[in-house]
C-alpha positions in Angstrom: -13.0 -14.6 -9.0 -16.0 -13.8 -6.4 -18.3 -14.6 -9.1 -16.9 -18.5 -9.1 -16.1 -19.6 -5.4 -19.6 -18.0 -4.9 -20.9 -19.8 -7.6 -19.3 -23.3 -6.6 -20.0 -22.3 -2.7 -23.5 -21.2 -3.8 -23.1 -18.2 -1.4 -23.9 -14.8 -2.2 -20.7 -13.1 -1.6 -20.1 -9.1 -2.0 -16.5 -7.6 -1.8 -17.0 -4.1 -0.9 -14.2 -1.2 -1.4 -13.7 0.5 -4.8 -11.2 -1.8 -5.1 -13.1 -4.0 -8.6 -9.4 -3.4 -10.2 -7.1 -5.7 -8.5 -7.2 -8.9 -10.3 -7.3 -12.2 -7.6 -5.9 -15.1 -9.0 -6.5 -18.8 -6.8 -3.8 -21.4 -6.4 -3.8 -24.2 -9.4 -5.4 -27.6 -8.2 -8.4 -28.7 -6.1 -9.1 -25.8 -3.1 -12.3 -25.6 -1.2 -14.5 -22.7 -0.6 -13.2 -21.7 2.5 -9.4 -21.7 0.8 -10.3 -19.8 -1.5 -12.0 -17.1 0.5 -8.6 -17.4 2.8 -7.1 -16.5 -0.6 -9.5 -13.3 -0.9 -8.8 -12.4 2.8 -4.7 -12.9 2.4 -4.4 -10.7 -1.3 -7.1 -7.8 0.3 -6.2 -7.4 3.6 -10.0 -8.0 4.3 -11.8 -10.3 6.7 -15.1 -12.2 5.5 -18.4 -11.1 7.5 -21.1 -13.4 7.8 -24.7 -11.3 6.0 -27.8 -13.1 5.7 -27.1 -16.5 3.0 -24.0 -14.9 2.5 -20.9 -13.1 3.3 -19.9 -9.3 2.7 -15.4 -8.9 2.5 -14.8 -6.2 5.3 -11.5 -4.4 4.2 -9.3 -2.6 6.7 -10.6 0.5 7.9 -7.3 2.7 6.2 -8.4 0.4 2.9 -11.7 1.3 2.9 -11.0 4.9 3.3 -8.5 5.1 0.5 -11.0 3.4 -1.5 -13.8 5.7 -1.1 -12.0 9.1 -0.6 -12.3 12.2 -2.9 -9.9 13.3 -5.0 -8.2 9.5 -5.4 -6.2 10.5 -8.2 -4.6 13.1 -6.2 -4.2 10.9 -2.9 -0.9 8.9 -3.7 1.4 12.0 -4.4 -0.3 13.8 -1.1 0.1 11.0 1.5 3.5 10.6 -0.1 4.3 14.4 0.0 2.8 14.5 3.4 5.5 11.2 5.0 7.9 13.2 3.2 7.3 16.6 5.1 6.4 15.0 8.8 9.7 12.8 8.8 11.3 14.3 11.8 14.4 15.6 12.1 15.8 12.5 13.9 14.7 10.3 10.9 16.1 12.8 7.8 19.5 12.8 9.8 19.2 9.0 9.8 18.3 9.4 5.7 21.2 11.8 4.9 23.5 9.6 6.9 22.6 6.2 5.8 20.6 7.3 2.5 18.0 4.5 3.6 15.4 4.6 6.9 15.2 1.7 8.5 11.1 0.9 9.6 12.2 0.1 12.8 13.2 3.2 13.6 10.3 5.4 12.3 8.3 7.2 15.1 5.2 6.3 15.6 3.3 9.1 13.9 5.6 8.3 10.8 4.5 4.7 11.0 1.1 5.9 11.5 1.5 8.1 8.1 3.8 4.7 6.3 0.7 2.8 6.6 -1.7 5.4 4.9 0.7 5.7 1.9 0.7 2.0 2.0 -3.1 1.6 2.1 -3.6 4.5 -0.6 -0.4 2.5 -2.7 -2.4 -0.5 -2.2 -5.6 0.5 -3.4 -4.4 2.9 -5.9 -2.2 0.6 -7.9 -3.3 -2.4 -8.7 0.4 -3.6 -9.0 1.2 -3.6 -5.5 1.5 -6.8 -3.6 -0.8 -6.9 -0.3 1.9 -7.3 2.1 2.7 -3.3 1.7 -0.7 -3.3 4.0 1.9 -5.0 6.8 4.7 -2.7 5.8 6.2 -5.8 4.7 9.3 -5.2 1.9 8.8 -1.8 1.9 11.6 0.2 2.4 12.6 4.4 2.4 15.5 5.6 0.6 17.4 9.2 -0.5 18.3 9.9 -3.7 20.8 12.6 -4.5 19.7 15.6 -6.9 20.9 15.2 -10.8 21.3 18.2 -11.7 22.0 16.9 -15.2 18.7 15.2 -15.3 16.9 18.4 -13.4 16.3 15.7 -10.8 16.0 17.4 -7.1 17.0 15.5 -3.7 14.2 12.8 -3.4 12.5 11.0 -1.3 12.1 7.6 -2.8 9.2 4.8 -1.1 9.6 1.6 -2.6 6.4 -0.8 -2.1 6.5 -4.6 -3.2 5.2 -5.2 -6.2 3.4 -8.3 -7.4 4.2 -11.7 -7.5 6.6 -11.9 -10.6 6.2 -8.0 -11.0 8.5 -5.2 -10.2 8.4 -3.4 -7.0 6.8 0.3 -7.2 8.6 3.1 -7.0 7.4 6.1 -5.5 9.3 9.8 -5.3 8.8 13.2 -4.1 11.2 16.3 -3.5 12.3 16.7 0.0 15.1 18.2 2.0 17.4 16.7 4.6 17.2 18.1 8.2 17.7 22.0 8.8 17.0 22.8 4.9 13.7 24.0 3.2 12.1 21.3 0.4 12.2 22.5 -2.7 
């Protein structure tokens, strides 16, 4: 998609990140250049940058370190195994009470740790819808063990998916307050 606004625009435009994967589509009809690098900024969380005859797309700074960590594949189960662990007590009395967490109520470092999942989600799978970069229709839930299934208590994250697309589920072992994770 950079390839034809910069084409049409005759700009030289370079989206940074490691994020090539995630597919950009523009709205059907007439649109100018600047809509359609509105577009760009809207579905990557990005802001444009002015560079010389061009312009260089400046993710968020959580975006562009998910994108260019080591170890990506491993990064997704680890920041979601990491919210898991630092929920405080306060919050996985909340979860074994209401079996869901309301944002709102998150602390701040669990919010702080909700946003790098998001970012790592974000870049990671290209099936999830920018707004999880807002923490917007994201929400935490408890699932009970199945023992039938061999399924522990979980921690379930579910992140927005696409336009059209199912949201994505996310899930890792974890205990409610006072007991060990398994």
């Amino acid at each position: 998609m950079l390839g034809e606004v910069a084409a049409a625009a005759n700009l030289d435009l370079v989206g940074g990140t490691a994020m090539h994967h995630r597919v950009l589509t523009l709205p059907t009809g007439n649109h100018s250049t600047r809509e359609a690098l509105n577009v760009v900024e809207r579905r990557t969380g990005g802001r444009w940058r002015p560079l010389g005859k061009g312009c260089v797309l400046q993710p968020p700074p959580r975006v562009e370190t998910a994108a260019h960590s080591r170890g990506r594949e491993r990064q997704l189960p680890q920041a979601l195994a990491a919210f898991a662990d630092d929920l405080s007590p306060k919050s996985r009395k909340t979860l074994e009470r209401m079996g869901t967490l309301p944002l709102r109520l998150l602390t701040e470092p669990e919010q702080e740790a909700l946003i790098g999942l998001a970012a790592a989600g974000y870049v990671w799978r290209a099936d999830v819808d920018e707004r999880t970069l807002n923490l917007e229709g994201i929400s935490v839930q408890s699932l009970a063990a199945e023992p039938s299934r061999q399924l522990p208590r979980r921690l379930e994250i579910t992140l927005p998916g696409l336009p059209g697309g199912a949201p994505v589920l996310l899930t890792t072992p974890w205990a409610p307050a006072g007991v060990a994770r398994p």
